[in-house]
N, C-alpha and C positions, 0 to 999 in steps of 0.2 A: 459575569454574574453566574454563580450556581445553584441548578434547579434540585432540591428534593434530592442529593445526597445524602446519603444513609452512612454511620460513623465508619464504616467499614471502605467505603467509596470514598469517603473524604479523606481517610487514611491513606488511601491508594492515590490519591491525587496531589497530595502535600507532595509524598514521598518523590512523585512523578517528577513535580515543578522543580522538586530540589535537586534532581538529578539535570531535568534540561537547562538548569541553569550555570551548569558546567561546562554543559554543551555550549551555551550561545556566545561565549568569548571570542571562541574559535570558528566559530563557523562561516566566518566570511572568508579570513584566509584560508579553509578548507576548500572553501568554494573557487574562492581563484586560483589556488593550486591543483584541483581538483583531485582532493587527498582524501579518500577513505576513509574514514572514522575509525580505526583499528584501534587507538586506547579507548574511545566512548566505548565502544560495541563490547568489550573485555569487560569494561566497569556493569555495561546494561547486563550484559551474562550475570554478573557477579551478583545484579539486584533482582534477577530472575527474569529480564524483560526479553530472552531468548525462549521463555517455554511462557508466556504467559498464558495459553490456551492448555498446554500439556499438565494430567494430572501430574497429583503430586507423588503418586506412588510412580511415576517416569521421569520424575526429577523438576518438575514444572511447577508454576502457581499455582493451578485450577481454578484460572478465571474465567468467568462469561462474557460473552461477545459484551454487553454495556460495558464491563468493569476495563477490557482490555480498553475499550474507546477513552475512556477517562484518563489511561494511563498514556495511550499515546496523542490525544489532543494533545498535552503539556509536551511532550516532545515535539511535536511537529510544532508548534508555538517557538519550539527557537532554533533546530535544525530541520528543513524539512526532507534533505537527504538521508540521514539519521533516521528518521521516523519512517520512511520508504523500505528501508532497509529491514526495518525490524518490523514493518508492519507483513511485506513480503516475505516475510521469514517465517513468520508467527502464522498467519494467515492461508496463503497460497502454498507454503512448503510444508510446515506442521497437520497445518489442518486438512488437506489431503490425506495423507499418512493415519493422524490420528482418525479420521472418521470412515476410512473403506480399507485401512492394513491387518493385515493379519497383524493376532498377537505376536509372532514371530517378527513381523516387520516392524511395528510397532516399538517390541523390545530393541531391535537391532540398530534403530535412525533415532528415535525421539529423544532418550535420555543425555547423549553426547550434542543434540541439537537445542536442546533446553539448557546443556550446561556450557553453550557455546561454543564448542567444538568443532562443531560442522553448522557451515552455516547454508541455509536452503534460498531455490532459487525458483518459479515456474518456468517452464520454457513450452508454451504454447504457440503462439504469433510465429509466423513464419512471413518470408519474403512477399508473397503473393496470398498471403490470409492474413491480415487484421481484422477488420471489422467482423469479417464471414470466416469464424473460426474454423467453419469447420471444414473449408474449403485446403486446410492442410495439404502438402505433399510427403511427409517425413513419414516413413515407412517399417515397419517392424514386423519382417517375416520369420516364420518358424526357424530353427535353426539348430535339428536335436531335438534336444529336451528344452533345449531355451530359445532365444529369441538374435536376429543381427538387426542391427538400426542404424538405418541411414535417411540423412536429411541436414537441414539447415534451421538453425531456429532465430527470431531477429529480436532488438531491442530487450535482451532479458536482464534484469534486475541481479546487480550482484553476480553478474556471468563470472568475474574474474575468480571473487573471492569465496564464491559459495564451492562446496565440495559435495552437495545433495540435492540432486534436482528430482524434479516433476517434470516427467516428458510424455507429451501425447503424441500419437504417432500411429498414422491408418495401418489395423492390420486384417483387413477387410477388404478390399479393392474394386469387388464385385457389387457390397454394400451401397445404399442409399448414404452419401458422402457425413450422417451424422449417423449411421448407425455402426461403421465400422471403425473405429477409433477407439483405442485402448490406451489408459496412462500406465506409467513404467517408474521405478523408481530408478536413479542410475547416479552413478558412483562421480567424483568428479578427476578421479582415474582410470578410469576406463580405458583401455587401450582403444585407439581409433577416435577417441574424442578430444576436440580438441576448442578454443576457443577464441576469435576475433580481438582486433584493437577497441579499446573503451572507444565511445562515441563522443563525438565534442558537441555539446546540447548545449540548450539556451539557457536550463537552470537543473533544479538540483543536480549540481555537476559533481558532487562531493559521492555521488551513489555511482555506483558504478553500469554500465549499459551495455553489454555487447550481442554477436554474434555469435552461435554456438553452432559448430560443424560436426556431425556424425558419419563416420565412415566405417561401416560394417565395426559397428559396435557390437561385442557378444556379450548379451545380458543372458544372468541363469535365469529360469523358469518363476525364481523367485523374485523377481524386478518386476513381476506382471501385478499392478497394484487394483486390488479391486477384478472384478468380471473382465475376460475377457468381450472386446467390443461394447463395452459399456461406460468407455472413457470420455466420449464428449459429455453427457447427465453427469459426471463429477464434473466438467470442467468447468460446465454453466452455474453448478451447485457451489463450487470453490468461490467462483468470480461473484455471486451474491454476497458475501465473505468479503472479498475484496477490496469491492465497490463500498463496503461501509468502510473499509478500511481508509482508501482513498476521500470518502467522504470526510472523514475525521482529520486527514491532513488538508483538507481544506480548509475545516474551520477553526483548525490551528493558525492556520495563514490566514484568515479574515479576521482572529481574534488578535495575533499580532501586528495585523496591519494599520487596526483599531487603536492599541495598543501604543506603536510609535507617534500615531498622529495627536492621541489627548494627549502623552508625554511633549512633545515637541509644543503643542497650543498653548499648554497651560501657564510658560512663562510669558507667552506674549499676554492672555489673560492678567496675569500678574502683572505686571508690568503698567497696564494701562489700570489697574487698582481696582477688579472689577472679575466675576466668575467666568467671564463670555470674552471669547474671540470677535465675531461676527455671525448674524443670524444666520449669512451665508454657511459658514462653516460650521454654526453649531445644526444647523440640521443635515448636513453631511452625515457630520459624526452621529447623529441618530438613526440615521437608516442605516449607517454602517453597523450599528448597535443593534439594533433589529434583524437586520439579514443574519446578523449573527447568528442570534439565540435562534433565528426560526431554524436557521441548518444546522444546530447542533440538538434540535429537540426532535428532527424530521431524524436525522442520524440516531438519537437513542430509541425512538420509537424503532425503528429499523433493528438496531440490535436487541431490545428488546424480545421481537417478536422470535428473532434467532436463536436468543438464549430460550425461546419458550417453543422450537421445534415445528414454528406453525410458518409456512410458505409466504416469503416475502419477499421476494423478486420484485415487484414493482414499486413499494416499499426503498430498498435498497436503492434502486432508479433513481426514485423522486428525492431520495438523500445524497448521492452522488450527484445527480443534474446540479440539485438549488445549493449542495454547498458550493462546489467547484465553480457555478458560476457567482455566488456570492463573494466567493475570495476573490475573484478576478476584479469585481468589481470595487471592493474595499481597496485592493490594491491599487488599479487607480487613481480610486478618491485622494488616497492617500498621498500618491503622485501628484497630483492637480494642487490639492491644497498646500502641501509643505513644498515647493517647486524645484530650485534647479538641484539642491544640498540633495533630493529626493531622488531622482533624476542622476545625477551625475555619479552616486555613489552609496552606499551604505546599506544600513539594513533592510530598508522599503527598496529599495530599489532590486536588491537580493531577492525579495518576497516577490513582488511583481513578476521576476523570471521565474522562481520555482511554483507560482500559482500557475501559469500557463499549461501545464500538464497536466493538471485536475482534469481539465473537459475533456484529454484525448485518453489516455490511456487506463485501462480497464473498460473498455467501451468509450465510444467518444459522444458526447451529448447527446450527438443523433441519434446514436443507438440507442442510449437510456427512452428517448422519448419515444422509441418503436417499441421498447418492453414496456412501457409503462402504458401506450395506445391501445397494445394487445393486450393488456392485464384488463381495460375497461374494455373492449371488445369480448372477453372469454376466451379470446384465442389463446 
């Protein structure tokens, strides 16, 4: 069901469905291969779905956080590696860049990242900081006029194939552990840098996950992206950004989850010469219908507020929480009602493993529910 799309949105949405549906052939044996998407991602370039936040005078769409959500629901509806990829791209790699780069950095990264050419990557989370970012050890002392970086970063998005990261990295030591932290813009040649084995994960296995190792990395002066020590405030600020991003492939996942199960019902329906399954199952399929719409309306509300500049951190939370665990839970349903065919193989079964990631990363539930506590507290 779509809400109060305007011709402009539904243009951008058609276009979307008809590109993910190029995607979905392939993407189970993507997934058991655990192969990269390198033709999709050339074609998304080619449809502009690598700048879709980037103006257009840097080679990009110039679209608003809603309009970008509409375009990659429909992808994450049939790759949700795919859609991680480009949501991480657009999002966490772009949108840094674009919102605290010089015009200088801005000209230098954005145009060749919008036209797919480098493709971007965050690397915050380290070995001993997930949840308490800012608990970092990855370090960036003077060095000249520029900067040496050394550290470890864990679980990063596109580690292998991106060539343009976002690195945050204490250069403050003295600091109170969230005041000294600056982010870095940094090459994916850099001498000293180097990068980990992919990870063997339980789903979207098609994106890629590694380690990233820094060893007196020398950045010039102009890798200092934004304020110095004022790099955790972008990184909480990107991750609002994120979270709607990751919201959105959730309810990609809850709308395809939905999706396979009225498809698979409706011949049994037919069958017995009659609209209904069982009451059983038909009100399954309406709460899965409902949980739906409500995390894709709590998500546009969310980017909404982003495209209109006004503070929505808790917003974001309460879209990332209810959709990721709304997809988990479709996913399921879906499992339970279509049984072992669901279970033993194919595309629900696909969804179930890549919905499990929603709750953990970019914050893991609990987390959402501590920003969202403290947003009704005033804290």
């Amino acid at each position: 069901m779509d809400f109060a799309l305007n011709p402009r949105e539904s243009e951008l949405q058609a276009n979307a469905r008809a590109f993910a549906a190029t995607a979905l052939p392939g993407a189970m044996q993507r997934d058991a291969a655990h192969e990269f998407p390198v033709a999709l991602l050339q074609e998304a370039a080619r449809r502009g779905y690598c700048g879709l936040g980037v103006p257009t005078a840097l080679g990009g769409m110039g679209l608003g956080a809603l309009e970008q959500c509409i375009v990659l629901e429909e992808i994450a509806r049939a790759d949700t590696s795919l859609h991680v990829t480009l949501s991480v791209h657009n999002s966490l790699a772009c949108g840094p860049i674009l919102r605290w780069g010089t015009a200088a950095q801005q000209q230098q990264w954005l145009p060749a990242m919008a036209a797919g050419q480098c493709l971007g990557a965050y690397a915050l989370t380290e070995p001993a900081s997930g949840s308490d970012a800012a608990a970092l050890h990855t370090k960036a002392v003077r060095d000249g006029t520029g900067w040496r970086l050394n550290g470890t970063k864990l679980w990063i998005t596109t580690g292998v194939s991106a060539n343009t990261f976002v690195v945050f990295a204490r250069t403050d030591p003295a600091a109170q552990k969230t005041k000294g932290i600056s982010a870095f813009i940094v090459s994916g040649d850099a001498p000293g840098f180097t990068r980990g084995k992919p990870e063997n994960k339980l789903g979207i296995r098609s994106s890629e996950t590694v380690q990233l190792f820094f060893e007196d990395v020398l950045l010039p002066a102009a890798a200092l992206l934004g304020e110095e020590n004022r790099g955790f405030g972008y990184a909480m600020a990107t991750l609002d950004g994120g979270r709607i991003g990751i919201a959105t492939q959730a309810v990609g996942l809850a709308q395809a989850a939905l999706d396979a199960t009225v498809a698979a019902l409706k011949p049994v329906a037919a069958a017995k010469g009659c609209a209904f399954t069982s009451q059983h199952a038909d009100f399954i399929m309406a709460d899965m219908a409902t949980r739906t719409e409500a995390a894709r309306l709590l998500v546009w509300r969310a980017a909404r507020l982003r495209d209109q500049g006004i503070p929505h951190t808790p917003e974001a939370s309460m879209a990332k929480l209810f959709a990721s665990e709304a997809a988990n839970r479709n996913c399921r349903e879906a499992v339970a009602l279509l049984g072992a065919e669901a279970y033993s193989g194919g595309t629900v079964e696909r969804l179930l493993r890549d919905a499990r990631v929603t709750e953990i990363y970019e914050g893991t539930s609990e987390v959402q529910r501590m920003l969202i506590a403290r947003a009704l507290r005033g804290a």
